[in-house]
Each structure stands twice: as structure tokens, then as C-alpha cells.
C-alpha positions in Angstrom: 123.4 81.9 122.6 121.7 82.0 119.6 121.8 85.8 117.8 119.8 87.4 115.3 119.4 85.3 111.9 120.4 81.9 113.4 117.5 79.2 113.2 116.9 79.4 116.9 116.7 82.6 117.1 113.8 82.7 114.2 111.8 79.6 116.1 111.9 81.7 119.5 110.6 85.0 117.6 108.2 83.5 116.1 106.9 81.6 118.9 106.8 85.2 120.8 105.2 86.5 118.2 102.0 84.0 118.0 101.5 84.9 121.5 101.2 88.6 121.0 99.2 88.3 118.3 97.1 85.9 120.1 96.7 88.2 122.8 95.4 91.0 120.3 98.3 93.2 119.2 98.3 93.9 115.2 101.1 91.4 113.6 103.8 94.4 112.8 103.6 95.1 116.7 103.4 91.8 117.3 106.8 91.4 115.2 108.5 94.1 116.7 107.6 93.7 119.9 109.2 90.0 119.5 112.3 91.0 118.3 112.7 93.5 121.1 112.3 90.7 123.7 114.8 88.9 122.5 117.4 91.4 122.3 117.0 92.7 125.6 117.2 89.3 126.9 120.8 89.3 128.2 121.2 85.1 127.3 120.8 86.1 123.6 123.5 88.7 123.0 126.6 87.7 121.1 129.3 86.6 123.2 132.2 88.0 120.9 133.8 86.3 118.5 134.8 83.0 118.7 137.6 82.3 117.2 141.3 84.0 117.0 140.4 85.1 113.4 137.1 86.7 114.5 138.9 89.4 116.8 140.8 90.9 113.9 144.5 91.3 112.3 147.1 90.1 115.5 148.8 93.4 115.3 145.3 95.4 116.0 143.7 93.5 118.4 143.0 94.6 122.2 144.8 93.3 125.3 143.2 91.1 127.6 140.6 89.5 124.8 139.6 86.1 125.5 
């Protein structure tokens, strides 16, 4: 899924964020209160590293990554 900073990520939180401030919060709540949505949202949370490289030097990384 799409994490913080990607394009996606940006569209969705900004989307979220019309509708609060359409529904009347102030547009730093509004922001905040997007970004908050989105991170709780278990979908959106980084799934690791994807590649080999991404877990670290071979002789440091953890048994039974995937």
C-alpha cells in the first residue's frame, strides 16, 4: 500500500481533508486529522522492505524475514 509521501497517499489525504473541512473543522485540524486516518488505517502501513537490499547487510539481518 501506498505510504506517507507516495502520490497516492497525497490524493487520499487530500481528498480526506476536503471533507473535514467541508464539514466545518479549521484546515490545520482538518490536515491532521487526515493524516491520522490514514496511518491508523492498517492497508496503508509499509509492508517492510521489498527487496533483499532493503533488509540490511547479509550478515546483520534477522532470521525468518521474508
Amino acid at each position: 500500500m501506498p505510504g506517507p509521501g507516495s502520490k497516492k497517499y497525497d490524493t487520499q489525504r487530500a481528498r480526506l481533508r476536503k471533507e473535514a473541512e467541508r464539514s466545518g473543522i479549521s484546515d490545520q485540524d482538518a490536515n491532521e486529522r487526515a493524516n491520522e486516518t490514514l496511518q491508523q488505517d492498517p492497508e496503508r502501513r509499509s509492508g517492510g522492505p521489498r527487496t533483499e537490499r532493503g533488509r540490511g547487510p547479509e550478515g546483520e539481518r534477522s532470521e525468518g524475514g521474508g
